[in-house]
C-alpha positions in Angstrom: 0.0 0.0 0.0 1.2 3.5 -0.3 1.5 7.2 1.2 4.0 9.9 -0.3 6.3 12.5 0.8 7.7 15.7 -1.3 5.6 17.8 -2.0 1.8 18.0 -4.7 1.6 15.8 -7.4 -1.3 15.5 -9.9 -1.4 14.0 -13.8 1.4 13.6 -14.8 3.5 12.2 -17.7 4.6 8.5 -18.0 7.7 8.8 -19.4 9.4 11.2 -16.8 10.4 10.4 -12.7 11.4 13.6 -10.5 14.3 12.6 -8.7 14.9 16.6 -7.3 14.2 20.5 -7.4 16.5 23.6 -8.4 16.0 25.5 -5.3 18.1 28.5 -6.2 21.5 29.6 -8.1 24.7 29.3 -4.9 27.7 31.9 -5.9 28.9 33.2 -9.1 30.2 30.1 -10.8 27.0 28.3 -12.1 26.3 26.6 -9.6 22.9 25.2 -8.0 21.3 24.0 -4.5 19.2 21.2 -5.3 16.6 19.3 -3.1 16.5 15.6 -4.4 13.4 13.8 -4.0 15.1 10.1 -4.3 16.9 7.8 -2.1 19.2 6.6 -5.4 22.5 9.3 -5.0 24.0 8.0 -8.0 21.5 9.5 -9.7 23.6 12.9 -9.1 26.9 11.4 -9.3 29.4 12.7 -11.2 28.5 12.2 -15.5 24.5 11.6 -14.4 22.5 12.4 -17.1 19.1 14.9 -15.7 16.4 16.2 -17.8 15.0 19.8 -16.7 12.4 21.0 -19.1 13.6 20.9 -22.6 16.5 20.9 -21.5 19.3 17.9 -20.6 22.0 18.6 -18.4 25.5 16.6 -17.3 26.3 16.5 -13.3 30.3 18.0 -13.2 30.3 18.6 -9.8 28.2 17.3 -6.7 28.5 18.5 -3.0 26.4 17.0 -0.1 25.2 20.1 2.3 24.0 20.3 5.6 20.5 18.8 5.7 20.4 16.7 2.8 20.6 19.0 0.1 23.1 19.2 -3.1 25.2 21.9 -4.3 25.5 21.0 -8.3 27.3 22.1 -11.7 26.1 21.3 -14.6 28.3 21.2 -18.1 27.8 24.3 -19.9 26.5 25.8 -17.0 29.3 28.7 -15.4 27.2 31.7 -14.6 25.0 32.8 -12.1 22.2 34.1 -14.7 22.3 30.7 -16.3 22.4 28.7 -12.9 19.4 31.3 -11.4 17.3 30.4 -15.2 17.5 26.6 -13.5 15.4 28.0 -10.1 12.0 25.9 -10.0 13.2 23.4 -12.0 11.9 19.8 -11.5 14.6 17.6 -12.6 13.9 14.2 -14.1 15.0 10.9 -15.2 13.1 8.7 -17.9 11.0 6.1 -16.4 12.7 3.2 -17.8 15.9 4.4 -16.0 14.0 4.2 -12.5 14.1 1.0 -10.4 10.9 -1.0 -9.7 9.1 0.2 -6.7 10.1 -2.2 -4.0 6.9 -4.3 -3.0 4.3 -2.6 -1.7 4.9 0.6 -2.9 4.1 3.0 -6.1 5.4 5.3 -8.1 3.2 8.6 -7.7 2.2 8.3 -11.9 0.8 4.9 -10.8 -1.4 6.1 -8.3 -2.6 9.7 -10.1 -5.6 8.7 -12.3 -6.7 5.6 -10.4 -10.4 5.4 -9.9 -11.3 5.3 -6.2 -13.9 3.0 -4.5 -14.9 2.2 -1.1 -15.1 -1.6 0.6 -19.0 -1.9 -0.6 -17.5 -1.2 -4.7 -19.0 2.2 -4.0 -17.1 4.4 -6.8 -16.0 7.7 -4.8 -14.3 9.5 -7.5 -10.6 10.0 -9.0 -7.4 10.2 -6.7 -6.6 13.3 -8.8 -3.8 14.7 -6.0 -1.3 14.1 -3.7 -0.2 16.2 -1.0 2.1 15.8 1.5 1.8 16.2 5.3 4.3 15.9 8.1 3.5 13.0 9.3 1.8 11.3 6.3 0.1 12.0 2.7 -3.2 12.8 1.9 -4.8 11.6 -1.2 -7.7 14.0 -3.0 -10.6 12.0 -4.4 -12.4 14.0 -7.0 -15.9 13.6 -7.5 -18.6 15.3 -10.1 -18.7 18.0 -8.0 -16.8 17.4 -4.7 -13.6 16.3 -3.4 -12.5 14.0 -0.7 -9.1 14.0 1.1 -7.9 10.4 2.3 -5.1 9.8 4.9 -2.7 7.8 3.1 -2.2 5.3 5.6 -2.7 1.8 6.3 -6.0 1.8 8.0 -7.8 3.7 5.3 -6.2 2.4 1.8 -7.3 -1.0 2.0 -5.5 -2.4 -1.3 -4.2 -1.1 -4.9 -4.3 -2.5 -7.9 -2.7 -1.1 -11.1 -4.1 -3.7 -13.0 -7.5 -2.1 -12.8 -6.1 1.4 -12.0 -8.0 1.0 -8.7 -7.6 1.5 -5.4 -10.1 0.4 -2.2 -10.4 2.8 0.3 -12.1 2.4 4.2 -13.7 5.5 4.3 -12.5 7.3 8.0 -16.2 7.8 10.3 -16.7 11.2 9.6 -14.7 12.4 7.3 -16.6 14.5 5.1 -16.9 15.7 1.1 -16.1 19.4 0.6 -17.7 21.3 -2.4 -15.7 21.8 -5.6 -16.1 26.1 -5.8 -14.4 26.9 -7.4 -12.9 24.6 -9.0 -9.5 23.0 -8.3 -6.9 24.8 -10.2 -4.4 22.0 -11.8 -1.2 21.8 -11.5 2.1 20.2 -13.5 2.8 17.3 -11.2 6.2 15.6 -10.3 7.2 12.0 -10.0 8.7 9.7 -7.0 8.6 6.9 -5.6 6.3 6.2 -2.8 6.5 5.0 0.5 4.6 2.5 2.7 1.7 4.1 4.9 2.6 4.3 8.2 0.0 2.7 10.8 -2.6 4.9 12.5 -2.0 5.4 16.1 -2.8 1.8 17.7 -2.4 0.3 14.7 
């Protein structure tokens, strides 16, 4: 079963994994702080190939910094200006590059799209969202003209199945729909690996 962590995610495309996020340009020499969002650190090793945009980019230089993020050069890349037009960046890695999720866990593209149902075959809507919490994720259900938000943990997402592109969900007592007014506004997701819910207190 799984829950996330990073930060939103929503439809994204198939071909592309986020493994991190230009946070901003560090000195005058091209350089860039970088937040990964993977637990692979070859994938900024020294050589690594990154996609960002249109835009494909060779690792020169990598440097761990104080709580877990990257200090990076890319080839080509030996101003400031050039190193700031990175800033916002989602960086990526094709799909068929990623490992397999280990079992029991989902990549987020995997998830985004699936139709949602409760333990009765109920359809609730689409998990069109995921959103990340401190202590665990929340998934957004979309309905015709509501949306749901699901506690990704084990208790409540009962089983998935990307066979069917369907996930079972044990609706929490008293969690309720909130109206769709406007509507959601959608945005570009990113791609990572999920992780295992986490048990609800007692669990």
């Amino acid at each position: 079963m799984p829950t996330t962590s990073g930060n939103t995610f929503q439809n994204q495309p198939d071909n592309l994994v986020a493994v991190g996020v230009v946070l901003r340009a560090h000195g005058s020499d091209g350089r860039v702080r970088v937040q990964p969002e993977t637990d692979n650190p070859q994938r900024f090793r020294k050589g690594a190939r990154l996609l960002a945009g249109e835009r494909e980019l060779h690792v020169e230089r990598v440097q761990l910094m104080p709580g877990g993020s990257l200090l990076l050069r890319f080839a080509g890349i030996a101003a400031r200006d050039d190193a700031a037009a990175l800033q916002g960046e989602t960086l990526y890695v094709p799909a068929d590059e990623a490992p397999d999720a280990p079992p029991g866990t989902y990549y987020h593209y995997q998830l985004v799209g699936m139709s949602v149902e409760d333990e009765t075959g109920e359809r609730l809507g689409t998990l069109t969202e995921i959103i990340a919490t401190g202590a665990n994720d929340v998934y957004v259900v979309t309905g015709e003209s509501a949306e749901l938000l699901l506690p990704a943990v084990a208790d409540v997402v009962v089983s998935v199945d990307v066979g069917t592109n369907t996930m079972t969900a044990a609706v929490p007592e008293g969690l309720a729909w909130r109206a769709l007014n406007p509507p959601r506004e959608k945005k570009k997701p990113r791609r990572r690996a999920a992780r295992r819910p986490k048990p609800t207190p007692g669990g």
